[in-house]
TIMI-2910 file (N, C-alpha, C, CB; in pm, 1 decimal, decimal comma, always signed):
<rs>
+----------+----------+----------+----------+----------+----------+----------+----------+----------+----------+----------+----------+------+
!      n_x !      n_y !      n_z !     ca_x !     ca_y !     ca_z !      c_x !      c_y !      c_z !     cb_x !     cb_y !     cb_z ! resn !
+----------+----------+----------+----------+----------+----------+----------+----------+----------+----------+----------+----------+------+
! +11382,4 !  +9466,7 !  +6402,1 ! +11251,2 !  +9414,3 !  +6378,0 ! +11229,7 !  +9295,4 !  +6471,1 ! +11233,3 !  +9374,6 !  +6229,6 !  Unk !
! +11082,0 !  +9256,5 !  +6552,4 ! +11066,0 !  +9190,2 !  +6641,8 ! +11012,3 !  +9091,0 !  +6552,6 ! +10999,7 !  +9242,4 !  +6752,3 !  Unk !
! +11002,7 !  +8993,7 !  +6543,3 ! +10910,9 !  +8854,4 !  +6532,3 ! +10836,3 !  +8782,7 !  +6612,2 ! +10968,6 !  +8766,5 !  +6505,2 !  Unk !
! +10744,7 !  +8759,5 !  +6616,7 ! +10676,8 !  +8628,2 !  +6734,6 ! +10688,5 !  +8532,7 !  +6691,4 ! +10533,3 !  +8614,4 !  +6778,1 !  Unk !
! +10698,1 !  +8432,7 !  +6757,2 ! +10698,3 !  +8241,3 !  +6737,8 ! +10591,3 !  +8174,1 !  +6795,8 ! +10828,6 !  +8156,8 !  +6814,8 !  Unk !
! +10513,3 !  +8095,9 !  +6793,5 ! +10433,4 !  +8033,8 !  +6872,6 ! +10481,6 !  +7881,1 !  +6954,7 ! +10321,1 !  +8020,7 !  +6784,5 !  Unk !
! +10504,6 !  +7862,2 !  +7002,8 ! +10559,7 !  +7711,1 !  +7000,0 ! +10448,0 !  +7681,3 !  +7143,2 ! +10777,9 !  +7685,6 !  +7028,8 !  Unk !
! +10364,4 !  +7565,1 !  +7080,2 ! +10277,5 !  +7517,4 !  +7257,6 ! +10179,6 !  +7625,5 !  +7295,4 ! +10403,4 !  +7513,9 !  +7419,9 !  Unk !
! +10093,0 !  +7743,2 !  +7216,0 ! +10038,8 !  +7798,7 !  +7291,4 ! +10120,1 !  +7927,7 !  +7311,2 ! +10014,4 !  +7718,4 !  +7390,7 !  Unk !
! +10245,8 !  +7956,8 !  +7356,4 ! +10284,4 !  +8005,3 !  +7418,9 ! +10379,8 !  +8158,3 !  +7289,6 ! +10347,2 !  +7886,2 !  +7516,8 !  Unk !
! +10346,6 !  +8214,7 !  +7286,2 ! +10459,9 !  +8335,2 !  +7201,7 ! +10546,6 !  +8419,7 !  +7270,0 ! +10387,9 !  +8445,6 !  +7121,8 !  Unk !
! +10683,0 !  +8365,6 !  +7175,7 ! +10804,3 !  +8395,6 !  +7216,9 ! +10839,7 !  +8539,8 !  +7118,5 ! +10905,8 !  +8256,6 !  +7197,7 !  Unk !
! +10896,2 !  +8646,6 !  +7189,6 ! +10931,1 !  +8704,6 !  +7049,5 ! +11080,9 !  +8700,8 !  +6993,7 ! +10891,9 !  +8850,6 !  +7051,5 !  Unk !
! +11132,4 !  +8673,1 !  +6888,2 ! +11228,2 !  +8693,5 !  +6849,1 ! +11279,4 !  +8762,7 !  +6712,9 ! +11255,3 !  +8603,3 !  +6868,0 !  Unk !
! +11437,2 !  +8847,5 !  +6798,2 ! +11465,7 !  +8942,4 !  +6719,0 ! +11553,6 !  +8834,4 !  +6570,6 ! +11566,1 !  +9070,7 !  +6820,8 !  Unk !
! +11579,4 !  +8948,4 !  +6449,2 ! +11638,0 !  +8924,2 !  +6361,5 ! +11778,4 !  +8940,1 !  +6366,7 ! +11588,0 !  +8975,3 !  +6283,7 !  Unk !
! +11870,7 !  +8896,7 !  +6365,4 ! +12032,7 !  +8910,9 !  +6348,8 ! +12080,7 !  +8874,4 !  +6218,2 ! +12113,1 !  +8820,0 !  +6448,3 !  Unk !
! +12134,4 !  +8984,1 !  +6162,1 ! +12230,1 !  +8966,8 !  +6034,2 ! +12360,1 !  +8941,9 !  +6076,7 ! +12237,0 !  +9091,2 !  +5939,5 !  Unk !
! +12424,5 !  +8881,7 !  +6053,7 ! +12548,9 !  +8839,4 !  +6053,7 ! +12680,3 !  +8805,4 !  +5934,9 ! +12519,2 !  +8747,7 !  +6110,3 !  Unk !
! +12788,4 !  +8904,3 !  +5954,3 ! +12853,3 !  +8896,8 !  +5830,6 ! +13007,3 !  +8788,7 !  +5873,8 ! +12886,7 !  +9078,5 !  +5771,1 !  Unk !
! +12965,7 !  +8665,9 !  +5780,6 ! +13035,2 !  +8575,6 !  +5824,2 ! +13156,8 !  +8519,0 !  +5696,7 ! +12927,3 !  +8472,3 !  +5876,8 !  Unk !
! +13255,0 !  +8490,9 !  +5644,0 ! +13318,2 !  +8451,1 !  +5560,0 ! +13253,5 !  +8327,4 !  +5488,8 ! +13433,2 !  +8437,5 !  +5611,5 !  Unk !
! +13262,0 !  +8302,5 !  +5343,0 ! +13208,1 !  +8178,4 !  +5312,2 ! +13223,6 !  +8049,5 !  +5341,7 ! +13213,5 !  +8171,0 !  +5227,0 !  Unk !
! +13356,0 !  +8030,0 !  +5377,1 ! +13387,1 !  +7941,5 !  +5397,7 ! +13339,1 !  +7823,3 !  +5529,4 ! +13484,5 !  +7984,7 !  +5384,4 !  Unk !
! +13327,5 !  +7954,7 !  +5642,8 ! +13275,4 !  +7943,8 !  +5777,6 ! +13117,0 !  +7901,8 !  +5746,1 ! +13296,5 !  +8094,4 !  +5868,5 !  Unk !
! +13048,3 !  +8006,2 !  +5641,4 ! +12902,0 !  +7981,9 !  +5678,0 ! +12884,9 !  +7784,4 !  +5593,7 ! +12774,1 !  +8150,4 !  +5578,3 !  Unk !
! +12961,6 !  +7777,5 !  +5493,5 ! +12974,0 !  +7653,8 !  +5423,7 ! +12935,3 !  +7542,9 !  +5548,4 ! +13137,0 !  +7636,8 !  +5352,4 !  Unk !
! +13088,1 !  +7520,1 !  +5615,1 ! +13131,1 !  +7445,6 !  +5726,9 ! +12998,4 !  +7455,5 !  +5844,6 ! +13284,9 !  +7514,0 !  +5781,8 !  Unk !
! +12978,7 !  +7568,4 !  +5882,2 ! +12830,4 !  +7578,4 !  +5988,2 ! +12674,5 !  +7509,1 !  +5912,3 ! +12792,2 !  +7783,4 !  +6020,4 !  Unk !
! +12663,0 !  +7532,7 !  +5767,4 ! +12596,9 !  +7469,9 !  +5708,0 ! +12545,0 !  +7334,9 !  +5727,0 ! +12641,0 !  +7482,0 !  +5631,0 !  Unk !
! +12703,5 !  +7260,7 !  +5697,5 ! +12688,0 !  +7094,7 !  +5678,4 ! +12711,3 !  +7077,7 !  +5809,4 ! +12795,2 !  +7000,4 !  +5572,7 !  Unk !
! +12695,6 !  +7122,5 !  +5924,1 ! +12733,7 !  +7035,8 !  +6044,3 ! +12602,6 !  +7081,6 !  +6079,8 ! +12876,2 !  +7061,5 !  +6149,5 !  Unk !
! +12492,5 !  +7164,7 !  +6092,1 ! +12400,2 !  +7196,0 !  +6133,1 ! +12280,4 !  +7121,6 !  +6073,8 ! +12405,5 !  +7314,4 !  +6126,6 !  Unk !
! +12339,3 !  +7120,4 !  +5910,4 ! +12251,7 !  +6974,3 !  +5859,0 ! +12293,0 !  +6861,2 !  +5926,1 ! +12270,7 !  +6930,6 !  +5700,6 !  Unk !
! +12403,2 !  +6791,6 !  +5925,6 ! +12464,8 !  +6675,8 !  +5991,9 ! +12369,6 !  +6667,1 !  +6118,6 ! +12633,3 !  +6697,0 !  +6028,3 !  Unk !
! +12334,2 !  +6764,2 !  +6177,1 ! +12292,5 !  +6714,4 !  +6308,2 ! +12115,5 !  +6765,2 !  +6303,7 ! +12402,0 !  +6795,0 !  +6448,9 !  Unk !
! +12081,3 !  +6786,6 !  +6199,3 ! +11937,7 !  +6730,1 !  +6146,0 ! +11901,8 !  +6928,9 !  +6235,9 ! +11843,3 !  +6504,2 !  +6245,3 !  Unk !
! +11963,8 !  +7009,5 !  +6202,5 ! +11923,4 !  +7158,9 !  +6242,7 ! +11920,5 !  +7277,6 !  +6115,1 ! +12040,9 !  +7210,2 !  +6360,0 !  Unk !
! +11857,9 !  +7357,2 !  +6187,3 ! +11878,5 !  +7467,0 !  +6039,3 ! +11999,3 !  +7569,3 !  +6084,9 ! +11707,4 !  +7583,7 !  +5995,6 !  Unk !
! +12024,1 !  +7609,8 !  +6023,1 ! +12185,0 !  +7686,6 !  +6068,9 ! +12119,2 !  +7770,0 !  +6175,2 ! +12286,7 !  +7802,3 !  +5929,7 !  Unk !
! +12012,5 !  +7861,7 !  +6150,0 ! +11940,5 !  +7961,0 !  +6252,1 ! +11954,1 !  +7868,8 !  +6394,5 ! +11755,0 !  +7999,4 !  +6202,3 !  Unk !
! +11894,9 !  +7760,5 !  +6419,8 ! +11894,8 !  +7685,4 !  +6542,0 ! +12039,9 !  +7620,6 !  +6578,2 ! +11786,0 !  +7574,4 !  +6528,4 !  Unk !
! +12110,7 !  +7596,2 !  +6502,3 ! +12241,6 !  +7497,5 !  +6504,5 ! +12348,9 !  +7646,8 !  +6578,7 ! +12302,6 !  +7416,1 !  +6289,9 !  Unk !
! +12321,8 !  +7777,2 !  +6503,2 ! +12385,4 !  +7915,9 !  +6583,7 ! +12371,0 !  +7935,2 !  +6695,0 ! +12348,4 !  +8032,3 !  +6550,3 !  Unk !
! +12237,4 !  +7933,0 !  +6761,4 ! +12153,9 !  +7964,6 !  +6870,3 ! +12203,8 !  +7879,7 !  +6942,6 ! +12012,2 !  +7961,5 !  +6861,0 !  Unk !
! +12180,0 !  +7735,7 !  +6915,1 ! +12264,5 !  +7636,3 !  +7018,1 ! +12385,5 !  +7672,7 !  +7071,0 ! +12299,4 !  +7513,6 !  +6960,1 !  Unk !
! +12454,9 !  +7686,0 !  +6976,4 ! +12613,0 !  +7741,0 !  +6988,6 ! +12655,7 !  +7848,8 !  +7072,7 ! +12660,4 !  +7788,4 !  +6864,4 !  Unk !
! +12578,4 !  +7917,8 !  +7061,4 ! +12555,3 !  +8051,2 !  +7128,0 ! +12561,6 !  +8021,4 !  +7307,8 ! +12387,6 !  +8116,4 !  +7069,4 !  Unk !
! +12460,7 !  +7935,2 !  +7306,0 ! +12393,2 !  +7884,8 !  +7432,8 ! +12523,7 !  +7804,2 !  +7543,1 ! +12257,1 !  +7759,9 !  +7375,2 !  Unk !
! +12557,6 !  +7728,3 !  +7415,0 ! +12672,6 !  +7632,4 !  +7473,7 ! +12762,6 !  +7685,0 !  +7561,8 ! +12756,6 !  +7577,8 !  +7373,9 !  Unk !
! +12838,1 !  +7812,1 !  +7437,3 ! +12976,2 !  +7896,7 !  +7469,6 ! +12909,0 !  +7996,6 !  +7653,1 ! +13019,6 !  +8051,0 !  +7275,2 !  Unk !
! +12791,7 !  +8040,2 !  +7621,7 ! +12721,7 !  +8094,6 !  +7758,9 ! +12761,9 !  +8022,5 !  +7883,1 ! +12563,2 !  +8081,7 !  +7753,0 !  Unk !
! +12703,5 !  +7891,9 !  +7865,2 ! +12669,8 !  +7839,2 !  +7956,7 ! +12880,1 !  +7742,1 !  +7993,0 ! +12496,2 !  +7742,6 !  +7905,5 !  Unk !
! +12926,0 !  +7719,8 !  +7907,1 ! +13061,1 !  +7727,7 !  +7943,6 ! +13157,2 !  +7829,1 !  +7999,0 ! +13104,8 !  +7700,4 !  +7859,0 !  Unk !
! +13108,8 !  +7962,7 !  +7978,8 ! +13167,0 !  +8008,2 !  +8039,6 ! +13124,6 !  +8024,0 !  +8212,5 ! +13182,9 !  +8099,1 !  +7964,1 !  Unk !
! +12972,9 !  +8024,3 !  +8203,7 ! +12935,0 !  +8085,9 !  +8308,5 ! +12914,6 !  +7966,8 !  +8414,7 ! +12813,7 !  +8174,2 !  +8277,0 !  Unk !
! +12972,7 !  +7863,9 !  +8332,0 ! +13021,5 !  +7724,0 !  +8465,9 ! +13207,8 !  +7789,0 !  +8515,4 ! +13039,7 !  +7478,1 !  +8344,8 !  Unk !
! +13273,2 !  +7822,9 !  +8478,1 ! +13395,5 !  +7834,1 !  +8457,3 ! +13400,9 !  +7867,9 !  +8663,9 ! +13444,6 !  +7969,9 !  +8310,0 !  Unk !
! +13472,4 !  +7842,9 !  +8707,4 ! +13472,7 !  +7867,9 !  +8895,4 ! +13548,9 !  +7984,4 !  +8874,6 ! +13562,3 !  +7735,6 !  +9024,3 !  Unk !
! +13508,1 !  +8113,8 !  +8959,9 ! +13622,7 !  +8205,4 !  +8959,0 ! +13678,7 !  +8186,2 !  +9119,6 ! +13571,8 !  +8375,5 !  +8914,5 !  Unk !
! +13797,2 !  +8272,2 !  +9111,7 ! +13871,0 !  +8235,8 !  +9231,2 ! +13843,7 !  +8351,0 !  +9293,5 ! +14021,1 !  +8198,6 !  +9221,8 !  Unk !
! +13846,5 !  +8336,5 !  +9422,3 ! +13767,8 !  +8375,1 !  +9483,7 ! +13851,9 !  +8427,9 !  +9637,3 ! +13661,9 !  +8268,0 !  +9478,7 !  Unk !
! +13947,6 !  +8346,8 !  +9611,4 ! +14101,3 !  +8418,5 !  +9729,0 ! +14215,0 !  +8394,3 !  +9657,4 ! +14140,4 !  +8330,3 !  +9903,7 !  Unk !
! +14343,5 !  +8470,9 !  +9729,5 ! +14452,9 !  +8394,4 !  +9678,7 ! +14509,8 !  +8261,0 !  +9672,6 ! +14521,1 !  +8436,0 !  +9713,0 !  Unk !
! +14450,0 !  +8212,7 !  +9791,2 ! +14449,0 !  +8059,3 !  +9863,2 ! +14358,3 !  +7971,8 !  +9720,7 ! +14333,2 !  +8058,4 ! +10061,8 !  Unk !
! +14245,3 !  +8052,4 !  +9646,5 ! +14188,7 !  +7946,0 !  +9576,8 ! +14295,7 !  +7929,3 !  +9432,9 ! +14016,3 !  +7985,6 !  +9543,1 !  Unk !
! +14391,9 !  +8102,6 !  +9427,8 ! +14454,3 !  +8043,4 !  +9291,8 ! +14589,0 !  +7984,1 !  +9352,0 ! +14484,7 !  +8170,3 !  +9157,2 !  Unk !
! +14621,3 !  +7985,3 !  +9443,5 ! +14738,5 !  +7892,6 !  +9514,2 ! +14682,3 !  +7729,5 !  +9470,2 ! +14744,5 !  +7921,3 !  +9719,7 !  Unk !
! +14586,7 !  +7690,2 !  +9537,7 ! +14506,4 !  +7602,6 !  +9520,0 ! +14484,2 !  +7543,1 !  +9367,0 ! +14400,9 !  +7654,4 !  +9576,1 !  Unk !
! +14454,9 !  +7605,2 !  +9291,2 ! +14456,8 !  +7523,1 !  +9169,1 ! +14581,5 !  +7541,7 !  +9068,4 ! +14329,2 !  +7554,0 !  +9094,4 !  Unk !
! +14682,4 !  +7633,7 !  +9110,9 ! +14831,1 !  +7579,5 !  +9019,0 ! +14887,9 !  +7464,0 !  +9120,5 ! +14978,6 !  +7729,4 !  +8994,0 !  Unk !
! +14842,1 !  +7415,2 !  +9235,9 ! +14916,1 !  +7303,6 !  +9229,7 ! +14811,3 !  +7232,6 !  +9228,6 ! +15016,8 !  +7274,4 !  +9325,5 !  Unk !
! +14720,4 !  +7196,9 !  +9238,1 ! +14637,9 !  +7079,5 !  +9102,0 ! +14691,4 !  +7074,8 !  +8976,8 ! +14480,1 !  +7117,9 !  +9053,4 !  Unk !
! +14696,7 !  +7184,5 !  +8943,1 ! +14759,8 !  +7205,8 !  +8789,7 ! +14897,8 !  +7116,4 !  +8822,4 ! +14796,9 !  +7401,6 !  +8735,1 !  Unk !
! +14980,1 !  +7151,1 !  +8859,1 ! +15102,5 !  +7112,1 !  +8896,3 ! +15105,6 !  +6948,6 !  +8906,4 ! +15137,1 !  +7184,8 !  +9027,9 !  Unk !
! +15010,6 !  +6871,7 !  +8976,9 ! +14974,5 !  +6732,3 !  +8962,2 ! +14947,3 !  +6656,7 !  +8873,9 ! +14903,6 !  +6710,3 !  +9007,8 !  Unk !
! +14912,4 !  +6722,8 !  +8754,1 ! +14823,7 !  +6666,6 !  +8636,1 ! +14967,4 !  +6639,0 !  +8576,9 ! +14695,3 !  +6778,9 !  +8539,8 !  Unk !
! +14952,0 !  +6493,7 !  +8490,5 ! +15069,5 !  +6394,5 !  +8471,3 ! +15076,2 !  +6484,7 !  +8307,4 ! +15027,7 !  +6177,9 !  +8483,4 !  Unk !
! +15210,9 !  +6538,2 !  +8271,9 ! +15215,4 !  +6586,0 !  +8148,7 ! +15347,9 !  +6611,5 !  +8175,6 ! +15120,5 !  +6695,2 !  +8100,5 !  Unk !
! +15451,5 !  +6684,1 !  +8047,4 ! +15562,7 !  +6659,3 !  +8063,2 ! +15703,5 !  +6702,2 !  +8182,0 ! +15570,9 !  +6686,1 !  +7959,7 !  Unk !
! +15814,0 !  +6658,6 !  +8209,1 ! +15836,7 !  +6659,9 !  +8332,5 ! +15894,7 !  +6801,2 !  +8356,1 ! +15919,6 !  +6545,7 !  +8371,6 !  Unk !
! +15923,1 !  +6887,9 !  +8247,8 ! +15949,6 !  +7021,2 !  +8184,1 ! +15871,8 !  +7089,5 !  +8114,6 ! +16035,4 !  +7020,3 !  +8114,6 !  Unk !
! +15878,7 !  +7250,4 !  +8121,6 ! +15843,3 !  +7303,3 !  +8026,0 ! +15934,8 !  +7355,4 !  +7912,2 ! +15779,9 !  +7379,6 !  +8072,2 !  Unk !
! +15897,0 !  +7337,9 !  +7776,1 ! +16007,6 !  +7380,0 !  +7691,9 ! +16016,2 !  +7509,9 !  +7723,1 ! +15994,4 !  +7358,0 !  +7545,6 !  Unk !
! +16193,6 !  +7541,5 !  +7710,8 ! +16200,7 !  +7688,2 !  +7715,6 ! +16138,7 !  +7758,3 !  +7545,2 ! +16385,9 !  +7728,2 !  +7754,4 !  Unk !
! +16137,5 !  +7903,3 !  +7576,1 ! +16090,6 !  +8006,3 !  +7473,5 ! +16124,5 !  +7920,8 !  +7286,1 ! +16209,3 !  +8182,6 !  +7513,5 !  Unk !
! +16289,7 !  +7910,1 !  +7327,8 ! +16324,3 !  +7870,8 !  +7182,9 ! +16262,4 !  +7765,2 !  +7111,9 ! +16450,4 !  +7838,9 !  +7174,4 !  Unk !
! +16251,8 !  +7657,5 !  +7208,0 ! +16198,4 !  +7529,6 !  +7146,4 ! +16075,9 !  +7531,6 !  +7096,6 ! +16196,3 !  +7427,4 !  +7230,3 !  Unk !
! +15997,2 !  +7667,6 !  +7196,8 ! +15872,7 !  +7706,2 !  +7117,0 ! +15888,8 !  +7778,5 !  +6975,2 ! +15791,6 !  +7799,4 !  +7204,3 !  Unk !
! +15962,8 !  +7835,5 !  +6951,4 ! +15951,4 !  +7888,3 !  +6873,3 ! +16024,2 !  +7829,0 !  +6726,0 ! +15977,9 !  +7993,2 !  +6927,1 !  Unk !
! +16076,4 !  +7729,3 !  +6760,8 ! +16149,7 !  +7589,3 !  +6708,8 ! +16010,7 !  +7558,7 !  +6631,3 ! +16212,6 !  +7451,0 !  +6847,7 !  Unk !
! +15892,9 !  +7510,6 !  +6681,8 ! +15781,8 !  +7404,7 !  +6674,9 ! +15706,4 !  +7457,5 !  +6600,0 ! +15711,1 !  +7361,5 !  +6792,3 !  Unk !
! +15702,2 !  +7650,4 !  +6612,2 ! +15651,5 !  +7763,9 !  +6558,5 ! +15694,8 !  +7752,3 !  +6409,6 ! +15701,4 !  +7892,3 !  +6633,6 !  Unk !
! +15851,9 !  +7757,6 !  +6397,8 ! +15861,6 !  +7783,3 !  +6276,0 ! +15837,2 !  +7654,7 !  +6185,3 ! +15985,1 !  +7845,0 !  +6259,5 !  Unk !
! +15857,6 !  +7591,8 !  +6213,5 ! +15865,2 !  +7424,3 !  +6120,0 ! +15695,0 !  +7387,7 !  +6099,6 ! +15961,5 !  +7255,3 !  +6245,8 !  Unk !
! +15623,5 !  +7384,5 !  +6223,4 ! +15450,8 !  +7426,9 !  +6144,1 ! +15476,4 !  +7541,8 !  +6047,9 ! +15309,6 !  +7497,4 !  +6273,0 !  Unk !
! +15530,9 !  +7659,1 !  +6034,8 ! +15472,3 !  +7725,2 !  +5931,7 ! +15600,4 !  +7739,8 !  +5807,3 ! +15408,8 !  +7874,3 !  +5994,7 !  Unk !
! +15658,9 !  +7642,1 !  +5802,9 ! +15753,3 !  +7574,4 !  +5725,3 ! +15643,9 !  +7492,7 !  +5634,0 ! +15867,0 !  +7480,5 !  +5818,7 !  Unk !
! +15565,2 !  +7369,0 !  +5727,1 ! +15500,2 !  +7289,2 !  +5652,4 ! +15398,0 !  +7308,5 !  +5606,7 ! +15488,7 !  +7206,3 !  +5689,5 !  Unk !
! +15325,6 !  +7456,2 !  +5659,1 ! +15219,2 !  +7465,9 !  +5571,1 ! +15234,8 !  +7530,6 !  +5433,0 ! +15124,8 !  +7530,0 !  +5636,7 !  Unk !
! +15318,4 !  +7632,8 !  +5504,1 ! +15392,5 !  +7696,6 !  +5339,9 ! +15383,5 !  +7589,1 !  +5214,0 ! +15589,0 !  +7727,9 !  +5357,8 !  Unk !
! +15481,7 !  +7470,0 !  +5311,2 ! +15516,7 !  +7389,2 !  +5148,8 ! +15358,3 !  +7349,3 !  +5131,1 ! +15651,5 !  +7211,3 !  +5148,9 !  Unk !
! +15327,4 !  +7268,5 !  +5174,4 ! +15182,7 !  +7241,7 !  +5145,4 ! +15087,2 !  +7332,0 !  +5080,1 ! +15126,7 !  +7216,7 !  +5255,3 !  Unk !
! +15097,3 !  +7445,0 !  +5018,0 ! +14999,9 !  +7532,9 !  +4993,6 ! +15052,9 !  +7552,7 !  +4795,2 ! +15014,6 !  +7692,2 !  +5125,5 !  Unk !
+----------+----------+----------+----------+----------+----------+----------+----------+----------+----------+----------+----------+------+
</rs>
């Protein structure tokens, strides 16, 4: 089903979207869409817009030279002087879901 809007003179049409979302999620999208003085319909749409327009800034590479090029930028950026091997990940893995367990 189509809708029109008027805003300025001008009519926009817009469609209807149902969306099947968990309660908890639509709760949380609720109060932050109030928080920021929106109705969830507009506070979505924004969102929508955002994730778009982040991706479609994102640079693709464009030679091999450009992804040569940004793992050693990457490589420059001050963070630790190692990477943990596999285990230690999986060290960090289990003890988060150690602590949520107990917590629950």
């Amino acid at each position: 089903m189509i809708h029109t809007h008027s805003c300025e003179g001008v009519v926009h049409a817009m469609a209807r979207v149902q969306l099947i979302i968990p309660d908890e999620d639509r709760d949380r999208f609720v109060r932050q869409a109030r928080g920021e003085g929106l109705t969830l319909s507009a506070w979505l749409r924004a969102a929508a817009r955002e994730r778009l327009e982040n991706r479609q800034r994102a640079d693709r590479f464009t030679s091999p030279a450009a992804v040569e090029a940004f793992f050693l930028a990457c490589d420059a950026l001050e963070g630790p002087e190692r990477e943990p091997d596999w285990d230690e990940h999986l060290s960090v893995i289990a003890e988060s879901r150690r602590r949520s367990l107990a917590g629950t």
